[in-house]
C-alpha positions as a Python dict, from the first residue, in 0.01 Angstrom:
ca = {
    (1, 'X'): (0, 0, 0),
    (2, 'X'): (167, 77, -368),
    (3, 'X'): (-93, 197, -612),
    (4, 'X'): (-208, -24, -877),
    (5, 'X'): (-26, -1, -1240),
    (6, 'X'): (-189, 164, -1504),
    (7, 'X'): (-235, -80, -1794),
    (8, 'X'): (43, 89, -2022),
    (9, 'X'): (312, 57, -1705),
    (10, 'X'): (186, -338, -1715),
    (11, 'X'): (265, -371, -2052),
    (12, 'X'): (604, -175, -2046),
    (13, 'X'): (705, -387, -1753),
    (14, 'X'): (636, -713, -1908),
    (15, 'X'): (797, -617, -2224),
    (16, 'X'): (1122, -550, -2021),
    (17, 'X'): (1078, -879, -1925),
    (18, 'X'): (1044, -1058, -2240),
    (19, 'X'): (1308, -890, -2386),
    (20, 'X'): (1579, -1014, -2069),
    (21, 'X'): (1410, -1365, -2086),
    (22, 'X'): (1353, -1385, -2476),
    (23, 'X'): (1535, -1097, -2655),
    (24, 'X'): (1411, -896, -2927),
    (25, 'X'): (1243, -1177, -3128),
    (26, 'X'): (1114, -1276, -2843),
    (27, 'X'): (879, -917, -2799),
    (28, 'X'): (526, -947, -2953),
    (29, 'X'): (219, -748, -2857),
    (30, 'X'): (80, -1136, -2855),
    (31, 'X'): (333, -1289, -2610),
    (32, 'X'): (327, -958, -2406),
    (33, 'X'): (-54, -1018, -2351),
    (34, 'X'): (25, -1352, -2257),
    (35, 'X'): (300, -1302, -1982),
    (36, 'X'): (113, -1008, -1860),
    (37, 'X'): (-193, -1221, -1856),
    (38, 'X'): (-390, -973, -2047),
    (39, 'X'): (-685, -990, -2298),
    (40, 'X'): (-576, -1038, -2635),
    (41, 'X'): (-512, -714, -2807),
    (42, 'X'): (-465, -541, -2503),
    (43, 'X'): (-98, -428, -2571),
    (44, 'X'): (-238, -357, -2914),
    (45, 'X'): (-501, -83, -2735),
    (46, 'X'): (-192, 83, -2543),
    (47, 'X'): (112, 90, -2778),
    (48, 'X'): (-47, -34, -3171),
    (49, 'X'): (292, -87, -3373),
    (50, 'X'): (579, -272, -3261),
    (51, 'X'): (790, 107, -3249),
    (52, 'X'): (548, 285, -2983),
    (53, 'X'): (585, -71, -2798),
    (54, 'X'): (951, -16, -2819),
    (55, 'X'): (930, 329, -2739),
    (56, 'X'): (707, 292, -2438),
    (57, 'X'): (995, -5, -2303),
    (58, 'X'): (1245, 279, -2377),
    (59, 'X'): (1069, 538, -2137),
    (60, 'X'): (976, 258, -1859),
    (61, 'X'): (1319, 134, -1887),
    (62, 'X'): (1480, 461, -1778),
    (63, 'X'): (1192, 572, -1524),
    (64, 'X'): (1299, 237, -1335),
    (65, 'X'): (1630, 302, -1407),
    (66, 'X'): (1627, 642, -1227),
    (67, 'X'): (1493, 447, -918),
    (68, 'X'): (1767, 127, -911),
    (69, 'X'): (1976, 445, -920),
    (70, 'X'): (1837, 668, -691),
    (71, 'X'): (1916, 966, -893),
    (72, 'X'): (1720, 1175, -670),
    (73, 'X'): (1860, 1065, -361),
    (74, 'X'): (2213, 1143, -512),
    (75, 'X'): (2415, 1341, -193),
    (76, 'X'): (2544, 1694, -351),
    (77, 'X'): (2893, 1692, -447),
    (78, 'X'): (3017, 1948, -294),
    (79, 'X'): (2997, 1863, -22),
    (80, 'X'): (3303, 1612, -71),
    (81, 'X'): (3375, 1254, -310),
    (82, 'X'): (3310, 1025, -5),
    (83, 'X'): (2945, 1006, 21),
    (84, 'X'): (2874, 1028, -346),
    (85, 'X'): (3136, 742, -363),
    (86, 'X'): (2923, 586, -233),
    (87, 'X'): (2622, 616, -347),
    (88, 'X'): (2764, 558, -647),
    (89, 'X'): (2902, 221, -555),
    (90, 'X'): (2598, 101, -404),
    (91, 'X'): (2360, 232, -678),
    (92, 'X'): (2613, 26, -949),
    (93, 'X'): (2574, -297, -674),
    (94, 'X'): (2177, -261, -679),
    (95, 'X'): (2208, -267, -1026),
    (96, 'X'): (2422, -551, -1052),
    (97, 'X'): (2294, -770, -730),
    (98, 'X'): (1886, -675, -806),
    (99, 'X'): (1811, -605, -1169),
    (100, 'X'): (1985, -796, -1358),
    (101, 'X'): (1722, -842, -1626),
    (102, 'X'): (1655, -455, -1666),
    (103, 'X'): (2019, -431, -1761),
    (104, 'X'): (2000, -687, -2017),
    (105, 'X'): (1667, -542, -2157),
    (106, 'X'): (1878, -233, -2167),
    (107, 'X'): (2109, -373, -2423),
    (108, 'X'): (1850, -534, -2604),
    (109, 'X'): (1716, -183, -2660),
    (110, 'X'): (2037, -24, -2713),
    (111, 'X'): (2138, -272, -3011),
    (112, 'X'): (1782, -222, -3175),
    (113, 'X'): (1850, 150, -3146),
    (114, 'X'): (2128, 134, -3355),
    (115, 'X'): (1931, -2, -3617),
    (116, 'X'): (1595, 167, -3607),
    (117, 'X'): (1649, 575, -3607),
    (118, 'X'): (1314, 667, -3411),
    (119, 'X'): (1405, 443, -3125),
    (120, 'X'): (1757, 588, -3092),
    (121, 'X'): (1553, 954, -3082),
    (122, 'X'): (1404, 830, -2758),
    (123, 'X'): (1698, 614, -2602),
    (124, 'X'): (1945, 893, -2662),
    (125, 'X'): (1647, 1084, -2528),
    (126, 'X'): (1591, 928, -2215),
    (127, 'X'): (2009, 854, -2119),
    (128, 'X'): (2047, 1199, -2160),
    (129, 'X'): (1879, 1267, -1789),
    (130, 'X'): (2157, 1059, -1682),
    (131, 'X'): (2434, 1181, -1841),
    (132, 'X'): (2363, 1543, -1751),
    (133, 'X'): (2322, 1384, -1387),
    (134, 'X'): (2693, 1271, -1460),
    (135, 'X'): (2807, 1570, -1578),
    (136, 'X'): (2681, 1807, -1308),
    (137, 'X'): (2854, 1557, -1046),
    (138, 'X'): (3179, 1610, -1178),
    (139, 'X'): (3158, 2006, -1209),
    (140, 'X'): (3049, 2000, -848),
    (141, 'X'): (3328, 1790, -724),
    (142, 'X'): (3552, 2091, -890),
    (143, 'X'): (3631, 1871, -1236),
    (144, 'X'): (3813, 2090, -1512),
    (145, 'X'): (3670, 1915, -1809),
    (146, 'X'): (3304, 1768, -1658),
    (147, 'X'): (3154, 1635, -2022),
    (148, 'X'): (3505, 1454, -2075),
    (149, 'X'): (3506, 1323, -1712),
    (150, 'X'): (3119, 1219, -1684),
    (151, 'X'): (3183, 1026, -2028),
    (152, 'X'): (3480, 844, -1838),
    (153, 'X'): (3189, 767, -1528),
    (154, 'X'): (2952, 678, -1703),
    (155, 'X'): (3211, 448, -1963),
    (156, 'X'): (3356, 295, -1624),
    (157, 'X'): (2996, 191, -1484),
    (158, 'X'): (2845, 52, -1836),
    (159, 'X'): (3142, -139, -1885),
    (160, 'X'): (3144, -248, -1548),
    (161, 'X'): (2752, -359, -1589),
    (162, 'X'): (2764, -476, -1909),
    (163, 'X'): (3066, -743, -1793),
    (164, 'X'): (2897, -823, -1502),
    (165, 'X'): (2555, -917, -1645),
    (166, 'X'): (2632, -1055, -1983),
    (167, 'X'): (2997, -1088, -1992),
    (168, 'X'): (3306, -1273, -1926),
    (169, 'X'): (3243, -1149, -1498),
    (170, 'X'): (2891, -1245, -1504),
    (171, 'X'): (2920, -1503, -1265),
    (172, 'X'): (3138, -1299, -976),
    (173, 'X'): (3055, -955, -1014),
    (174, 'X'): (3226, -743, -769),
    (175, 'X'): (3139, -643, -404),
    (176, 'X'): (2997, -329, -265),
    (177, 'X'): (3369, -242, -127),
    (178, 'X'): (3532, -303, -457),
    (179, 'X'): (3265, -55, -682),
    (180, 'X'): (3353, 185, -414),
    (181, 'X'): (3753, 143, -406),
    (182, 'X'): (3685, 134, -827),
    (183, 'X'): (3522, 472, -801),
    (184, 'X'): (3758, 587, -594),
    (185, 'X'): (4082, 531, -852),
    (186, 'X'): (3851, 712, -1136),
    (187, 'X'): (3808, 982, -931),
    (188, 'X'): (4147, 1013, -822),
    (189, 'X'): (4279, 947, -1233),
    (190, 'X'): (4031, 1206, -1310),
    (191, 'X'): (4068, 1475, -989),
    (192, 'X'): (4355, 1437, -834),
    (193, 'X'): (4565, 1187, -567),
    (194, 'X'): (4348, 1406, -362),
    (195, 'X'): (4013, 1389, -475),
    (196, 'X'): (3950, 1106, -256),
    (197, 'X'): (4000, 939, 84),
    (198, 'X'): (4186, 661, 124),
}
């Protein structure tokens, strides 16, 4: 049986939410109380100004993030492309297939970052777990360059996401077997024709 949510992990969730159903003007501490069906003032009590309710969407976004991902269950590299392929490929379609809505509160954070300088501090914050992740993939499958290469993963997966979810592909996103042929060609234009299999 899961253990219950603490009250700030309610209030993060819902505001991930509101901002995929609603966007940004559509994230109040009143309407979070509302979907979450919480006393009014409640999201006041756990995050008072609208930037520590931003901030605490920022951290929630990327601990469920890190579990649509898997990034723990990530196989090592070394021990060959194939299985990390994979995981890859099926941790992109999870994304894609499952969570649609965290992606698009993702880029409803990411734009507000751009424009508020304390919540970049914590989105740059949080992605950096991930693209230190990236980067320590591609030294261990024996890149020469792993910042420049991890940039071109992750760049290949946002892109892929952010086309998939709100773009022009949003309505056929690709297949488990395409991600993984997909991930295969970057690794090969990154690694070598023999980086991968076939």
């Amino acid at each position: 049986m899961p253990e219950p949510r603490s009250r700030a992990t309610v209030v993060a969730d819902t505001a991930l939410a509101l901002l995929a159903e609603r966007g940004m003007r559509g994230l109040t501490h009143r309407a979070v109380d509302e979907a979450a069906g919480l006393p009014h003032g409640s999201t006041s009590n756990v995050a008072r100004t609208r930037a520590a309710l931003l901030e605490l969407a920022v951290l929630r976004l990327a601990e469920r993030e890190a579990q649509v991902l898997a990034v723990d269950e990530l196989p090592d590299p070394r021990g060959g492309p194939d299985r990390l392929v994979d995981a890859l490929a099926r941790a992109v379609h999870r994304s894609l297939t499952g969570n649609r809505g965290l992606l698009v509160a993702r880029y409803e954070l990411a734009l507000e970052a751009t424009r508020r300088p304390e919540l970049r501090t914590h989105f740059d914050a949080a992605g950096a777990r991930f693209r230190d992740l990236a980067t320590g993939l591609l030294a261990g499958l024996g890149s020469p360059d792993p910042a420049r290469h991890a940039l071109s993963m992750v760049a290949w997966a946002d892109g892929l996401m952010f086309s998939c979810a709100a773009g022009s592909y949003h309505s056929a996103p690709p297949d488990l077997d395409a991600l993984r042929q997909g991930l295969r060609e970057l690794f090969r234009g990154m690694l070598g024709e023999d980086a991968t299999a076939a």
